[in-house]
C-alpha positions in Angstrom: -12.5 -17.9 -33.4 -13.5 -20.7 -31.3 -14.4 -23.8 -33.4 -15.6 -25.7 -30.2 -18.1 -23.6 -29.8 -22.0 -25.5 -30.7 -24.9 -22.8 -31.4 -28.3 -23.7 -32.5 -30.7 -21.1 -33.9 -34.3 -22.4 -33.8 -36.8 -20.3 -35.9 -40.5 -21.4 -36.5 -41.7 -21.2 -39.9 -44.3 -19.0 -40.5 -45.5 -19.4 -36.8 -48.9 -17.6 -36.1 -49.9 -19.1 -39.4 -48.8 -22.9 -38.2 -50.4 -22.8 -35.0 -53.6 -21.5 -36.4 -53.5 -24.8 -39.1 -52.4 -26.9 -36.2 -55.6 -26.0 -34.6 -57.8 -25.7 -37.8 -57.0 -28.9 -39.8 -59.2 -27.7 -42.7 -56.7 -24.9 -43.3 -54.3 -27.2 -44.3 -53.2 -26.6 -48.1 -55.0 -23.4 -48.1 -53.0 -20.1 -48.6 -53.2 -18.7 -44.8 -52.4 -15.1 -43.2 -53.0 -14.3 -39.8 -53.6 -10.2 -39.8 -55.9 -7.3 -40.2 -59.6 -8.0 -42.5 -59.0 -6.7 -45.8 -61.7 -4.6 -45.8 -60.6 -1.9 -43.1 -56.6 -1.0 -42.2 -55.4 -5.0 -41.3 -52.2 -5.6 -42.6 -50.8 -9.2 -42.4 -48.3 -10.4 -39.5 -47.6 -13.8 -40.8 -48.7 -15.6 -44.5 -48.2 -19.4 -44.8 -45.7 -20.7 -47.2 -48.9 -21.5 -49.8 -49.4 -17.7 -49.7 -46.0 -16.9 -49.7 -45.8 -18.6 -53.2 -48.5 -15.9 -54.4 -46.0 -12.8 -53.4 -47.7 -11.9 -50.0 -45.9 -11.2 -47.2 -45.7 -9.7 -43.9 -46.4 -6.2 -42.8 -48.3 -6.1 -46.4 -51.6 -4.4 -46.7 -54.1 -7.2 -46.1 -56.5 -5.2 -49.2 -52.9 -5.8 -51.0 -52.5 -9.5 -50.5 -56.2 -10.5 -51.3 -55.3 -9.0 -55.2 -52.3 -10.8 -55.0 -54.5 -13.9 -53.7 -58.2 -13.9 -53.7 -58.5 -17.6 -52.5 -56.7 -15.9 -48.9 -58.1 -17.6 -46.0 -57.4 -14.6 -43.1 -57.4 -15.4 -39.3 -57.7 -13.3 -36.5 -54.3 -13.1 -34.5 -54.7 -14.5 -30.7 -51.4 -13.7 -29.0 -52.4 -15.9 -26.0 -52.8 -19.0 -28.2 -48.9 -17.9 -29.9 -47.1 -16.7 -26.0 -48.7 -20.5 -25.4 -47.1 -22.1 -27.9 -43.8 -20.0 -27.3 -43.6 -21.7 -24.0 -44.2 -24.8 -25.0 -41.3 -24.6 -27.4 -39.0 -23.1 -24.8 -39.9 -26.4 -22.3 -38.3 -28.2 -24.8 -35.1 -25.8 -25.3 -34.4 -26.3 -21.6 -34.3 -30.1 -22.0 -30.6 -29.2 -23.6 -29.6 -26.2 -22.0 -30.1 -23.9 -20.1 -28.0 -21.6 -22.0 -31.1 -19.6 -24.1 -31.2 -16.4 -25.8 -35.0 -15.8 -27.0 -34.9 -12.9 -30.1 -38.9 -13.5 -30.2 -41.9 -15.6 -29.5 -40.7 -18.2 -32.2 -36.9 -17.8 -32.5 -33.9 -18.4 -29.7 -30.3 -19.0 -29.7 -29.4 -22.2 -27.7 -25.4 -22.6 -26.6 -24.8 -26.4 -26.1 -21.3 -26.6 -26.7 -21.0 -28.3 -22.7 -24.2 -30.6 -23.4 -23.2 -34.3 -23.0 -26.6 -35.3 -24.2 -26.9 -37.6 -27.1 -23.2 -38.0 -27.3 -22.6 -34.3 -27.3 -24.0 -33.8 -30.8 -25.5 -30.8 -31.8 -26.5 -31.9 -34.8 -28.8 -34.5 -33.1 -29.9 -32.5 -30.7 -31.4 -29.9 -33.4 -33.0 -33.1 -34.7 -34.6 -33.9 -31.5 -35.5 -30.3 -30.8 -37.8 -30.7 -34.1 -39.0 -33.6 -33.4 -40.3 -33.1 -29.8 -41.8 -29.2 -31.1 -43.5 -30.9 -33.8 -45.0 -33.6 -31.8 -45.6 -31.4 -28.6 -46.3 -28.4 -30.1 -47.6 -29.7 -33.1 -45.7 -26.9 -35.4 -42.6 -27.3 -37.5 -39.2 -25.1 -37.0 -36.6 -25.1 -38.8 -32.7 -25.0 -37.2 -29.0 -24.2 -37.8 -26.2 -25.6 -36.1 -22.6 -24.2 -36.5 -19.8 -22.6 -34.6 -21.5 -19.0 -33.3 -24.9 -16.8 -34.1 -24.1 -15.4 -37.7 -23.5 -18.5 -38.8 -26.2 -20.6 -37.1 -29.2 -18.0 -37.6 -27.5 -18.0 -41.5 -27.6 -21.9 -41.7 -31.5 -21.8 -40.0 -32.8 -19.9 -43.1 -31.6 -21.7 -46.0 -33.6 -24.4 -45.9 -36.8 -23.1 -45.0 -39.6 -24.8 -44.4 -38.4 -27.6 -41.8 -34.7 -27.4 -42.6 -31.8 -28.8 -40.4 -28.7 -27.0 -41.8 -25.4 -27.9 -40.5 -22.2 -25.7 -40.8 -19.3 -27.5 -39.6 -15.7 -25.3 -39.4 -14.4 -27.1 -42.7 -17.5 -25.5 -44.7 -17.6 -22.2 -43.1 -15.5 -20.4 -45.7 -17.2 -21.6 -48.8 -20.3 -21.3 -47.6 -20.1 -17.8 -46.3 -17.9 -16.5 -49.5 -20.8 -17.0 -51.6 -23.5 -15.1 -49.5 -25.2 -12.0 -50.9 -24.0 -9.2 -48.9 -27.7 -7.8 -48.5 -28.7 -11.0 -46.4 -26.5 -10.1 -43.9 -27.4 -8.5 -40.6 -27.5 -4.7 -40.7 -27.2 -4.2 -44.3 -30.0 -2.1 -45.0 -31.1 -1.4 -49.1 -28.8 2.2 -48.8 -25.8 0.1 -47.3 -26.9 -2.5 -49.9 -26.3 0.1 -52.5 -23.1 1.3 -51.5 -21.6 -2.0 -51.5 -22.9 -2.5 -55.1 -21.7 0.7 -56.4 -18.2 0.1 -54.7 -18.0 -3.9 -56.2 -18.6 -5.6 -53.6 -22.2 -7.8 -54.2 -20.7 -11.2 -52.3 -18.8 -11.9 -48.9 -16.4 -13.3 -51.2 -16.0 -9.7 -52.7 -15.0 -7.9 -49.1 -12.3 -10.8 -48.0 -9.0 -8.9 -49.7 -10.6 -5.0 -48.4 -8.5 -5.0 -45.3 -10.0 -3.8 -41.7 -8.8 -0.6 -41.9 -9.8 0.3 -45.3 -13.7 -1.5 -44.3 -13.7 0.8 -41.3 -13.2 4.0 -43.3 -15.2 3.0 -46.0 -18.4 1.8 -44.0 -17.9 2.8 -40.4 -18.8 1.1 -37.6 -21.1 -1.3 -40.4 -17.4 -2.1 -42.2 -15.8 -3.1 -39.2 -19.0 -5.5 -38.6 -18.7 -6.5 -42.2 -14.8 -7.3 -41.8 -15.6 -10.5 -39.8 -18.8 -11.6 -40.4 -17.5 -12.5 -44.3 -15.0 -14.4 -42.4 -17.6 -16.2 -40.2 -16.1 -14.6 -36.9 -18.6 -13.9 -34.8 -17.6 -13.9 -30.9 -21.2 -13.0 -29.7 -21.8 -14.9 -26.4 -25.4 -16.3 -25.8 -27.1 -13.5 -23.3 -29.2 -15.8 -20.9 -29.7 -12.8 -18.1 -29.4 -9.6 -20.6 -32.5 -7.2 -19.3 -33.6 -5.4 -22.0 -34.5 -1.8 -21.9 -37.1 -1.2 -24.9 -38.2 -2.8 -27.7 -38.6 -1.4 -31.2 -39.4 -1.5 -35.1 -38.6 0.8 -37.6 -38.9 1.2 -41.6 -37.4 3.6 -44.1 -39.4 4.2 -47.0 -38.8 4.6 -50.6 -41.2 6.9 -51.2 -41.9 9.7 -48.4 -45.1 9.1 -46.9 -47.2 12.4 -48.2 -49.1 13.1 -45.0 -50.5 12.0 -41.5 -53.4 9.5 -43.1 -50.5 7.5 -44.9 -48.4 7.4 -41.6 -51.3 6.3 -39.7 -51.7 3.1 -42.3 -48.0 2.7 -42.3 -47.5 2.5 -38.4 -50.2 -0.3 -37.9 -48.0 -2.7 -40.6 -45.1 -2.3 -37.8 -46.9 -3.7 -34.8 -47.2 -7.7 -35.5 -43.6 -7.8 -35.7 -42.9 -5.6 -32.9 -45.1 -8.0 -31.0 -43.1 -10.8 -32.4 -40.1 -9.0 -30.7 -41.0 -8.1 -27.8 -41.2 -12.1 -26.5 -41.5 -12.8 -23.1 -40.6 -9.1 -22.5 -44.7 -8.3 -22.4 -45.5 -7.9 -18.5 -42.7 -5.3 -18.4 -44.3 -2.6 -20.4 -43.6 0.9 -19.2 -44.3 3.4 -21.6 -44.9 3.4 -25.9 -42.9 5.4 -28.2 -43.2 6.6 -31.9 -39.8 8.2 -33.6 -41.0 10.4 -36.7 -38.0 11.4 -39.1 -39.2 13.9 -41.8 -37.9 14.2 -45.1 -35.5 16.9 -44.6 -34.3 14.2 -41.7 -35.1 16.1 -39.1 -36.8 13.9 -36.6 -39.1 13.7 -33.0 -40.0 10.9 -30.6 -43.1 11.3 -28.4 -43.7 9.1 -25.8 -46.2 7.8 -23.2 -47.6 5.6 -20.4 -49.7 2.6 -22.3 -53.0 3.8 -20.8 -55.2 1.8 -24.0 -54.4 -0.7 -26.4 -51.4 -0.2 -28.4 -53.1 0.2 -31.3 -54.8 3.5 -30.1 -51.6 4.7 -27.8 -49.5 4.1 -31.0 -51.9 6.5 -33.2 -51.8 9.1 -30.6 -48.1 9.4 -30.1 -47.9 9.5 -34.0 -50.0 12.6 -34.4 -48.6 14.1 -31.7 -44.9 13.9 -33.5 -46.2 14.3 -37.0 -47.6 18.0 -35.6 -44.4 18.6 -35.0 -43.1 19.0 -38.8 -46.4 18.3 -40.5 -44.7 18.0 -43.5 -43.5 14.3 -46.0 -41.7 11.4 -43.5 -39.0 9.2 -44.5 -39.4 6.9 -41.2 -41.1 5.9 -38.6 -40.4 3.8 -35.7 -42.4 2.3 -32.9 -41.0 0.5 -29.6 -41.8 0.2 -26.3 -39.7 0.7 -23.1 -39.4 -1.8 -20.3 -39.3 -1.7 -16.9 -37.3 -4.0 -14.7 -38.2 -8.3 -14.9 -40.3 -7.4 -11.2 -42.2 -5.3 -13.1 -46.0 -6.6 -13.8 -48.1 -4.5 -16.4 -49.8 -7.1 -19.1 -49.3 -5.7 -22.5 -52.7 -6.0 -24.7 -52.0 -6.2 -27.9 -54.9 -4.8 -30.3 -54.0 -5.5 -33.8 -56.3 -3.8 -36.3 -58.9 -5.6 -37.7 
């Protein structure tokens, strides 16, 4: 493990929401979502952190979150006000490196371990990296600074809203040992379970379960699990990695009963496959839809983008759901990319 190493992970908080206050002052205060109208199929992409304190989150029905809140203000999402703001933020990553992984429109991964700005401190640097979004951008973001991804991305959501959290080796293990097992990265709610039923609830749990016995235990997920309780993460930051697709996907509790239930379900995927795809947008070459069934069979139907994503999305769905026409335990949505030359605009149509 390299302790030299210095990785920031910059994250806004509640983003669509923030720039929407930062450019409606009255909304200040106010429990905020920016999503689909109540009143029709909108589901929410982002809630402030005033509705956030009611229980609403993203990907919720919007009619869902107005019981939960009635005082909900909602606004309309306007992806060229958010891919704007994006940039701005990224103007102000490249002032410290030009070492930048984006994971979405809000979030990156910035290497400055070779930075010799502000005394080579990344711990100032994340301070001036908020400062200058917040007074340039006029949004807050929170940030983590440690030794690699895991633990920065880790340290960047623990003090949300706004929070600088700093990881430095000597704190690593402590910190780490005590982390729920579910937080971390690919542990779904099954995994979750089987770690529970097993003994195993803390990272602290895992450390005496030795490689071997993680690997035939959990698989390819135990051999991931194996390190990351011991902080080891040896990731690099991808500046030139070329995607090939994009995607979302949810497995629910309850099997969705038939195509009028998948059909609300897909359109609560979309913001945040938006929110992933970035600056990957002008590279769209086709949509997909993956349908698994409840007796886990599964399709995938696929095509050019010809409408909005909203429509192309419904289309594909129906087309896969004919397939089985029976309950479905999970659906995905993604879209493929061409190479960076490639120029097709991506109009996002989110319901509502």
């Amino acid at each position: 493990m390299d302790l030299n190493r210095k990785i920031i992970h910059v994250d806004a908080d509640s983003f669509y929401a923030s720039v929407e206050e930062r450019d409606d002052p009255g909304l200040s205060g106010k429990p905020v979502v920016v999503g689909g109208r109540p009143d029709g199929r909108g589901v929410i992409a982002t809630a402030n952190y005033v509705a956030r304190s009611f229980g609403v989150r993203s990907a919720m029905p919007s009619s869902q979150a107005l019981r939960l809140c009635p005082s909900l203000t909602f606004v309309k999402p306007d992806m060229k006000k958010y891919r704007e703001a994006s940039q701005a933020m990224h103007a102000v990553f490249k002032r410290y490196t030009d070492l930048i992984e984006p994971l979405s429109l809000d979030e990156a991964y910035l290497d400055v371990s070779d930075s010799e700005l502000l005394a080579g401190s990344a711990t100032r640097m994340a301070q001036a990296i908020k400062s200058e979004i917040h007074r340039e951008v006029g949004i807050r973001v929170s940030a983590g600074v440690s030794i690699n991804k895991f633990l920065a991305k880790v340290a960047s959501d623990w003090e949300k809203p706004d929070g600088l959290t700093v990881l430095p080796p000597d704190l690593i293990d402590d910190f780490v040992g005590q982390l729920a097992l579910r937080k971390f990265p690919g542990v779904g709610p099954k995994m979750a379970e089987r770690l529970r039923s097993d003994g195993y609830t803390r990272a602290q749990d895992l450390l005496p379960v030795s490689r071997r016995a993680c690997v035939k235990a959990y698989g390819a997920m135990g051999e991931r699990l194996y390190h990351l309780v011991r902080g080891v993460d040896e990731r690099p930051v991808q500046v030139t990695r070329q995607r090939k697709s994009v995607s979302v996907e949810r497995t629910y509790s309850e099997d969705l009963p038939d195509l009028a239930a998948c059909q609300k379900a897909v359109q609560s995927l979309l913001p945040e496959l938006e929110s992933r795809m970035g600056e990957h947008a002008d590279r769209v070459r086709s949509v997909f839809v993956k349908v698994k069934f409840s007796d886990f069979s599964q399709t995938t139907a696929e095509g050019p983008l010809e409408v909005d994503l909203t429509q192309s999305t419904q289309q594909f769905l129906a087309e896969a759901y004919a397939r089985g026409q029976r309950p479905v335990r999970l659906i995905g949505v993604g879209l493929r990319l061409g190479p960076i030359e490639w120029g097709l605009q991506l109009d996002l149509d989110l319901p509502g």
